[in-house]
N, C-alpha and C positions, 0 to 999 in steps of 0.2 A: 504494500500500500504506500502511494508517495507522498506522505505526512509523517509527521512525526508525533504522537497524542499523548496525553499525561491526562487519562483518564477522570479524575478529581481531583483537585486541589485545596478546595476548600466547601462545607458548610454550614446551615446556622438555621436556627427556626427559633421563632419566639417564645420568650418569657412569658412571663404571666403578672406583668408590672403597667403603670400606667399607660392608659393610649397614648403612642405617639400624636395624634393630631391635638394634644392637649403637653402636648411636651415643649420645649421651648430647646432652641438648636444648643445655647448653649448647658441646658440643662441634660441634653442628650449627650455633647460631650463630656460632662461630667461623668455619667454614667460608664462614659470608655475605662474610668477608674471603679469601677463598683465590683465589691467583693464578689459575686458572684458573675461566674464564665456565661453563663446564658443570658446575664444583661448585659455583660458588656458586648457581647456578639449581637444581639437586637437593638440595641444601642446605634453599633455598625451598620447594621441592616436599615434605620429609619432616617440615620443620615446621608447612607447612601440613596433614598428614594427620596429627598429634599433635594441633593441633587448639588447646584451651583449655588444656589443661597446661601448654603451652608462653608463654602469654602473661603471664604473671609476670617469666620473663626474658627475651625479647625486649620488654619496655617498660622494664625493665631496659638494654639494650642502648641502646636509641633516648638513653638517658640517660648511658650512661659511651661507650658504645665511640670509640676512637678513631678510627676508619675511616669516612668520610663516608657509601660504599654500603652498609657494612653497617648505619648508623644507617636509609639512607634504606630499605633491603629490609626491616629489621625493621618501619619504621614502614607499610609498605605489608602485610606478613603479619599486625599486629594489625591494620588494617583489613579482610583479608580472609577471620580468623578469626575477628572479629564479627560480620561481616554472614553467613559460615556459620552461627554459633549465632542470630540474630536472623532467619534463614529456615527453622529449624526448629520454631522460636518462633512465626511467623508463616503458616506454611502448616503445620499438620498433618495428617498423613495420613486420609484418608477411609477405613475400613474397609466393608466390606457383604459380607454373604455370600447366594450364590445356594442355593437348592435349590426348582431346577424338576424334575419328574417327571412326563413326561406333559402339558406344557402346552401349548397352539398358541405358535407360535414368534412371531406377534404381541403377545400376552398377555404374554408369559416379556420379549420385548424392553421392551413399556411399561412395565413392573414396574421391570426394571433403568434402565431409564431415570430413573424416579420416584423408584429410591433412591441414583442417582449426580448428577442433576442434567444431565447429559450428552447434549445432541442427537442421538441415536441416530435414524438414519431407514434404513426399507428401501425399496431403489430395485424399485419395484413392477413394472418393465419387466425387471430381473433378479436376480429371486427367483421359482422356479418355483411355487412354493407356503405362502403367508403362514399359513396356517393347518395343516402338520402341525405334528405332537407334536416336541418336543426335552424330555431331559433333559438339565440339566446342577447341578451339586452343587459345590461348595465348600466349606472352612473363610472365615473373615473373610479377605480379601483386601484390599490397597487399589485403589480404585475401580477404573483404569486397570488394574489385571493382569484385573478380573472380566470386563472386556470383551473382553479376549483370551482368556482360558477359553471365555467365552461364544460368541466367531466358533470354536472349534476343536472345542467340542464342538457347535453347531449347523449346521458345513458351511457355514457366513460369511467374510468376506473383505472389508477395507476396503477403498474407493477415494480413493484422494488425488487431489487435483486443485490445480496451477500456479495455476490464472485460476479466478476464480468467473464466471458469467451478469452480465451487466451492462444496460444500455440500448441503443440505436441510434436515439436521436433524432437527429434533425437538423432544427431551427427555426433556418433559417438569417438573420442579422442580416442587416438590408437595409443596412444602413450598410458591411457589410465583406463580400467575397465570401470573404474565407475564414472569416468566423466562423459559430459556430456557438452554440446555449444546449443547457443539459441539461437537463431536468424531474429533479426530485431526486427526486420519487418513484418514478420508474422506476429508479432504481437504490440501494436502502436500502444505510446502513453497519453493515456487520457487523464486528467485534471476534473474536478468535482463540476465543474461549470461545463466540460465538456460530453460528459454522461448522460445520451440520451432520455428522458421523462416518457416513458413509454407507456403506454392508453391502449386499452380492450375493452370489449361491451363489458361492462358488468353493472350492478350497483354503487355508486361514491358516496363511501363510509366517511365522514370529517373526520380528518385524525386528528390528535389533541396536538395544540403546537403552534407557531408563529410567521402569519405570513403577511405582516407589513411590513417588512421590511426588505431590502433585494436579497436577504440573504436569508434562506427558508428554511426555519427549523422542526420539525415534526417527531414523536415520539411514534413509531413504526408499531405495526400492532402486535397483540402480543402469540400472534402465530407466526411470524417474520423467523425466517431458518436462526439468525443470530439472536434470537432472544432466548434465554434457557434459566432455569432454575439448579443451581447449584447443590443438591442435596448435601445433609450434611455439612455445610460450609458458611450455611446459613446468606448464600450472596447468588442476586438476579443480578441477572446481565442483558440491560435495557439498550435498545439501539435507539438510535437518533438518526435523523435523515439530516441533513446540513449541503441546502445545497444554495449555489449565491447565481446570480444573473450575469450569465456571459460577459457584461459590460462591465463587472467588477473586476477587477486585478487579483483574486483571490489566489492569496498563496498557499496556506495550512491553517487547520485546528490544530490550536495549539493547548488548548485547557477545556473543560467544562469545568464550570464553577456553580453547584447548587447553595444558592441559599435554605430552600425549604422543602421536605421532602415527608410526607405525613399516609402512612395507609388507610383504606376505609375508613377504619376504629380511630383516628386522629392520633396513632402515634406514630412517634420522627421517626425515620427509615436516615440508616446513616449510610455514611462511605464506605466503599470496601477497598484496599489497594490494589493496584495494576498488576494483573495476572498476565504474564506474556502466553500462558496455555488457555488464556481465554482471548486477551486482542492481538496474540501473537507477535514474533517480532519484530515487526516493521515490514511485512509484505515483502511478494517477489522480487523488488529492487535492494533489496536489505543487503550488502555484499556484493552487489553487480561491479565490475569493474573493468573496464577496457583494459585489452591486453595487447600488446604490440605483435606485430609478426604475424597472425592469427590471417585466416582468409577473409576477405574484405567483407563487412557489413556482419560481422561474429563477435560475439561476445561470449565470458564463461561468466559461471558461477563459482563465487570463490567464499567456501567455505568455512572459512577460519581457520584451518590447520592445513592449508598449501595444498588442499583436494578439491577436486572438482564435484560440484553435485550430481546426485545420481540421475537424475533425467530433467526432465523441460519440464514445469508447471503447465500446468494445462488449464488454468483459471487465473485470475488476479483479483485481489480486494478490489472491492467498489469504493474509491474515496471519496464518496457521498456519505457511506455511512460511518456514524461516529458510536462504538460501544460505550455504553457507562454500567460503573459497578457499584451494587449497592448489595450494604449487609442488613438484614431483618433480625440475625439470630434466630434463623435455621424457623422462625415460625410460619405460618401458613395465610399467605394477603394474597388479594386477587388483582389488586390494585392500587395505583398513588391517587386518592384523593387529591392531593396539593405535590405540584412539582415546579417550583421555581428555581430562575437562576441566568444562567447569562455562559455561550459561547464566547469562546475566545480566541482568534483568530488574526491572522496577516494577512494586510492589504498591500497591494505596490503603486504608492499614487506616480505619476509621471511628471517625465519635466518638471523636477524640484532642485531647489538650491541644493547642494549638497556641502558646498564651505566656501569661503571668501578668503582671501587675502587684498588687502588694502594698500595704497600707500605704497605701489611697487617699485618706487626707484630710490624707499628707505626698508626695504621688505627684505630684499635679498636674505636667504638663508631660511626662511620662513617657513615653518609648517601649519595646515589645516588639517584637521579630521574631519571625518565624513563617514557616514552609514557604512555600515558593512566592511568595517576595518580596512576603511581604504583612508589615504592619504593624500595628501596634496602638497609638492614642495615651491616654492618658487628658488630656482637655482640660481641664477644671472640676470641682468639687466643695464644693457649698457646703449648706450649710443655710438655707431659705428662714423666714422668720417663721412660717409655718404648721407649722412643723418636720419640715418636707418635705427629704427630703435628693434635691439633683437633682445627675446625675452624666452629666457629656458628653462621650462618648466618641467615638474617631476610626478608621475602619478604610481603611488603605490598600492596593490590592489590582493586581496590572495587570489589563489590559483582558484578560475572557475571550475575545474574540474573537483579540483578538494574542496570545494567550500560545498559543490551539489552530495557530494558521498559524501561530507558531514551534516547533510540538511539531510540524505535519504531523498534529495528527491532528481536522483541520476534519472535522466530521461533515456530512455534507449531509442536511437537514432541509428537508421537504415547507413547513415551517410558520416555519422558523427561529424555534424556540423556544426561547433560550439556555438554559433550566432544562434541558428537556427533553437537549440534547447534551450538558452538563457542568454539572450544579446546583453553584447554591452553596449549599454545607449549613455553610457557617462560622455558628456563634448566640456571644453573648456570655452567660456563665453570671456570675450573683453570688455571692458565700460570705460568709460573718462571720467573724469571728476565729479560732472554731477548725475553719473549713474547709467549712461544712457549707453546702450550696447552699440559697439565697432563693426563695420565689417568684419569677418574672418579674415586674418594674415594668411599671408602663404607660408610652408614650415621650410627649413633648408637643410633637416635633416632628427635625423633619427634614431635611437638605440634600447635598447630593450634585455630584460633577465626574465628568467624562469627556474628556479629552485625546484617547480614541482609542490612549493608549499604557497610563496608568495611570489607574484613576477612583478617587474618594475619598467616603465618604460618611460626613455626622455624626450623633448623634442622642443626644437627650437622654432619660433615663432619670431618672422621678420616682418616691421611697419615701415614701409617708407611714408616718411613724414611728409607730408603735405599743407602747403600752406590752407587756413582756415579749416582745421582738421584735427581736434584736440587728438593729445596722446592716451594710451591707456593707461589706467590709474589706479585699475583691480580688477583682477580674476574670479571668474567663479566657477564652481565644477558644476555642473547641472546633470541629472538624469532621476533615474526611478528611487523611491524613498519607500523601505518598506516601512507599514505603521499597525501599531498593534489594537486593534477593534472589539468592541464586546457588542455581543445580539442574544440582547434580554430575552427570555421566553415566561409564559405562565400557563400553566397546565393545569386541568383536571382530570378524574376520574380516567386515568392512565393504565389504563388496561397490562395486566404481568401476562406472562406466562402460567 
C-alpha cells in the first residue's frame, strides 16, 4: 500500500463536568490543569471545537501558566487549531449541482463525472441497462454528497474493494530458486484519488461518514472483507474509506485521531495498537527497489536479508482504504453509537515560496531552508567588467529516489522516469528591490553531486545589465509545499462486524 499509516494516535471522550457552552475559554484552560485525566482531555476536546477564539489565550497560556501539561496541551491545541483553519484554507469545498431529466444514465454519469473530476465507472457486467432515463435534481451540493444523491436517485450502489487486480508474473531469476522479477507494467501505481468509484444496480445504503468536504470519509460496512472481530484480543478492526477529489494534491494518511468513541450501551470503546498482522506492512511497494543491470522495465523484491521474494503479488492494497483498531475488552457490541474524530493527512499545494534570501550583493555565503530538507545557498555574486552581474547559486536537495523508499511510496514505472513518479518543479525566481520578478537569466554553466543519499547541484546565472533595468536583489526557491491537513468526521450508529 503506498502510505505510510499510524493507525491511532490519540483519544478522548467526555467527562461528566460542567457544559462547555457555559464554560468560559479561559476557564477551560484552567481545566488543562485539573487533577483528573478525563477533564483535562474534555477540557482539550471543547477548546478545540471553539476553535480560533480560543487561540489568543491559550498562546497566552503556553506563556504564563504555571503547570508544565497545561503549557504542553495548550501548545499542542494551537497546533491543532491551525492546521484546522489552514485545511479549510487549503481544501475548499467543491460545489456542483445536478439537474438531469430524462437522461440515459450513461450521459447523466459522464457529465457528473466531468464536473467532479471523480473516477466514476459502471461495472458493465452489473448494471442491467447503461442506457435508461434517470432523473435526478439538486440544489449546489459538495461534490461527494452529488454522488450519493446520484446512486439513490439512479438505483446505484458503490463497490468497495480491500485489494485492487495486480500482476502474476513470474520470470523466475536463475540465480535464486526463490526469486522472482515483476514487469512494472503489469501492475501500474495508482494513488487514492486515482481508484476508480465503481457503481452497480443495487440498493444505496448511506454509510455513516463525511462528505462535505473534497476529501470523503466513510466508515465501510460492517460486512466489508477488512472489517473482523479479533476474538480473544478483545480488538475490531474498522475500515474507513478516505478518498479526496482528483483536484486535491493528496499525498498520504498519515494518523486517525479519535476523539470519541462510545458503543450502543454509551460506553468509550478505546484504542488498540498497530498490528502489522492486521494492517500489515506497508503493502507490495514495502522493499521495492531498483536494481541496476537487471533487463529493462524489471524490478525485484528485496526482502531484507539479500533474497528475493518468492513470487509476484497478484493483488495490491487499495489506498483508499484506511484500517483503525479498537479494543472493547474482548466484550460483545454490534456497534459505535458515537465515533468522532479527525483524519490526518498531506496535501502538496503548488507554486509556493519555498525560502528567500535577500540582500544578495551583502548575502554571499548564505543559507535558506526549505520543505523537504532541501537547501538553498547563494554562492557568489559579483559584477563582471562587461557589467554582467553573474550570481551562483547552490541547491541542496536529498536523493529522490531515497526520500520515495523512505516515504514507501516508490512508484513503479515501466520506464523509471524520475520526472514522471515525483517531478521536481522546484525553479529559482529573481526580484529587484521592490519585489517585482526579472526575466529569467541565461545560466553559463553547471555542476552537480549525487551521494545516492543527498545530491547537490550548482549553477550560475548571468544578467546583462541594462540601462533602466533594476538589478536583482533576492532569490526565491519556488515549487510544491507539502502541508499537513485534518478532515473532521462525526458518526453514528457505526455498524461492527
Amino acid at each position: 500500500m503506498a502510505r505510510t499509516l499510524a493507525a491511532l494516535i490519540a483519544i478522548g471522550w467526555f467527562a461528566s463536568f460542567a457544559s462547555a457552552a457555559g464554560t468560559s475559554i479561559d476557564g477551560l484552560i484552567d481545566q488543562l490543569a485539573a487533577a483528573s485525566y478525563l477533564d483535562r482531555e474534555a477540557a482539550g476536546r471543547e477548546l478545540l471545537k471553539i476553535g480560533h477564539p480560543a487561540l489568543p489565550a491559550l498562546e497566552k497560556s503556553v506563556a504564563v501558566n504555571p503547570d508544565l501539561e497545561a503549557r504542553q496541551r495548550a501548545t499542542t491545541l494551537i497546533h491543532q487549531i491551525k492546521r484546522t483553519l489552514d485545511t479549510s484554507k487549503f481544501l475548499p469545498p467543491k460545489l456542483v449541482k445536478l439537474d438531469y431529466v430524462n437522461v440515459p444514465l450513461g450521459t447523466a454519469l459522464a457529465d457528473l463525472k466531468g464536473k467532479t473530476g471523480i473516477p466514476l465507472l459502471l461495472d458493465q457486467q452489473k448494471v442491467a441497462d447503461g442506457m435508461r432515463l434517470v432523473t435526478v435534481r439538486t440544489e449546489e451540493i459538495p461534490a461527494w454528497a452529488a454522488v450519493e444523491a446520484f446512486c439513490q436517485a439512479t438505483g446505484l450502489k458503490e463497490i468497495f474493494r480491500e485489494e485492487l487486480g495486480g500482476s502474476n508474473v513470474n520470470q523466475v531469476n536463475p540465480y535464486s530458486r526463490r526469486g522472482s522479477y515483476i514487469a512494472p507494467n503489469q501492475m501500474p501505481f495508482e494513488t487514492a484519488s486515482q481508484v476508480p468509484v465503481v457503481l452497480v444496480d443495487g440498493k444505496t445504503t448511506s454509510l455513516p461518514g463525511d462528505r462535505s468536504s473534497p476529501v470523503r470519509v466513510l466508515a465501510l460496512p460492517a460486512g466489508f472483507s477488512g472489517n473482523k472481530i479479533v476474538r480473544g484480543s478483545g480488538q475490531v478492526i474498522l475500515n474507513l474509506d478516505v478518498t479526496p477529489l482528483p483536484s486535491v494534491k493528496w499525498d498520504d494518511v498519515t494518523a486517525v485521531r479519535i476523539f470519541r468513541a462510545e458503543d450502543e450501551t454509551g460506553r468509550p470503546v478505546t484504542i488498540s495498537q498497530r498490528s502489522d498482522s492486521v494492517i500489515g506492512a506497508g503493502g507490495i511497494n514495502e522493499g521495492v527497489v531498483f536494481w541496476g543491470g537487471q533487463p529493462q522495465g524489471q524490478v525485484m523484491i528485496w526482502n531484507g536479508d539479500m533474497a528475493y521474494a518468492s513470487s509476484g503479488p497478484t493483488t495490491r492494497a487499495n489506498p483508499r482504504i484506511v484500517p483503525v483498531a479498537l479494543r472493547t475488552d474482548d466484550r460483545s457490541i454490534k456497534m459505535l453509537k458515537v465515533f468522532e474524530g479527525v483524519v490526518l493527512g498531506e496535501v502538496t499545494l503548488t507554486n509556493q515560496t519555498l525560502a528567500t534570501i535577500d540582500d544578495l550583493a551583502k548575502s554571499v555565503g548564505s543559507t535558506a531552508n526549505a520543505a523537504g530538507d532541501t537547501k538553498i545557498t547563494l554562492v557568489d555574486y559579483k559584477t563582471e567588467a562587461t557589467n554582467r552581474i553573474v550570481i551562483k547559486v547552490r541547491i541542496d536537495t536529498p536523493n529522490p529516489y531515497t526520500s520515495m523508499k523512505m516515504n514507501r511510496r516508490m512508484a513503479i514505472n515501466p520506464n523509471w522516469d524520475l520526472e514522471t513518479v515525483r517531478p521536481n518543479t522546484n525553479v529559482i525566481k529573481f526580484l529587484d528591490v521592490d519585489g517585482t520578478v526579472l526575466p529569467q537569466p541565461s545560466t553559463r554553466g553547471s555542476s552537480g553531486t549525487d551521494d545516492g543519499i543527498r545530491q547537490t547541484n550548482e549553477t550560475e546565472y548571468v544578467f546583462n545589465h541594462r540601462p533602466g533595468v533594476k538589478l536583482p536583489a533576492k532569490i526565491q526557491l519556488v515549487g510544491n509545499k507539502p502541508v499537513s491537513v485534518e478532515i473532521p468526521f462525526k458518526m453514528q450508529n457505526v455498524p461492527l462486524p
